[in-house]
N, C-alpha and C positions, 0 to 999 in steps of 0.2 A: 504494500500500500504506500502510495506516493506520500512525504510529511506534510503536506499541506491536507491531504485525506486525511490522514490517521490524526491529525490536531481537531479536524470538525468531527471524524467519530469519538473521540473520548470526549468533547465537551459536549456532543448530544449525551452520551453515555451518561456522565455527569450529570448533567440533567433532569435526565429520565429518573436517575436514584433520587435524587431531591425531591422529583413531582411522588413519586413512589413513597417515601420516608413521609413526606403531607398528605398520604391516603388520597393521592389524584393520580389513580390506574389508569386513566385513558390518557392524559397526559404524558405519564412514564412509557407506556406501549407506543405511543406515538414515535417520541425519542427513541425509543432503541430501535424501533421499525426504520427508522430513519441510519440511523447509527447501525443495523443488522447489513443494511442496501451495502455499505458504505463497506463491507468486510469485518466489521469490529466484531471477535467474536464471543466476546462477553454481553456483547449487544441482542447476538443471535439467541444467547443461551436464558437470556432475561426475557428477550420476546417470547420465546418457544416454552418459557414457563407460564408466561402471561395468557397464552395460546390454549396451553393445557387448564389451566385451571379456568379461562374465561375472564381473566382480572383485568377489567381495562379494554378488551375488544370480545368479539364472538367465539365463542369456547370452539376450536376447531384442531382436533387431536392430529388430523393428516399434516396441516401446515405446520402445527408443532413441531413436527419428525421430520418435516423438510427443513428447519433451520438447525435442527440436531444433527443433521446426517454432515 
């Protein structure tokens, strides 16, 4: 990942834990959805949990396992 990439996916990253930490799920999903695109893959792994459980967007287990793979 180019560093100009990799500095806007950890600061959506970023983000996303803060909106998360203030109990604002669609906010945090949002950032790491953004921040997942992006290669970040602690981004992937927080989407793909938010995925699973429903937290923040539509509980969807296949898309889940696509950002896990």
């Amino acid at each position: 990942m180019a560093p100009t990439r990799q500095r806007e996916a950890v600061a959506l990253y970023n983000e996303g834990v803060e909106h998360h930490e203030a109990g604002r799920r669609e906010e945090a999903a949002r950032c790491w959805r953004k921040a997942a695109r992006l290669g970040l893959m602690q981004a992937q792994h927080n989407l793909g949990k938010c995925l699973r459980k429903g937290e923040g967007v539509r509980k969807d287990l296949v898309e889940a396992a696509e950002w896990w793979a």
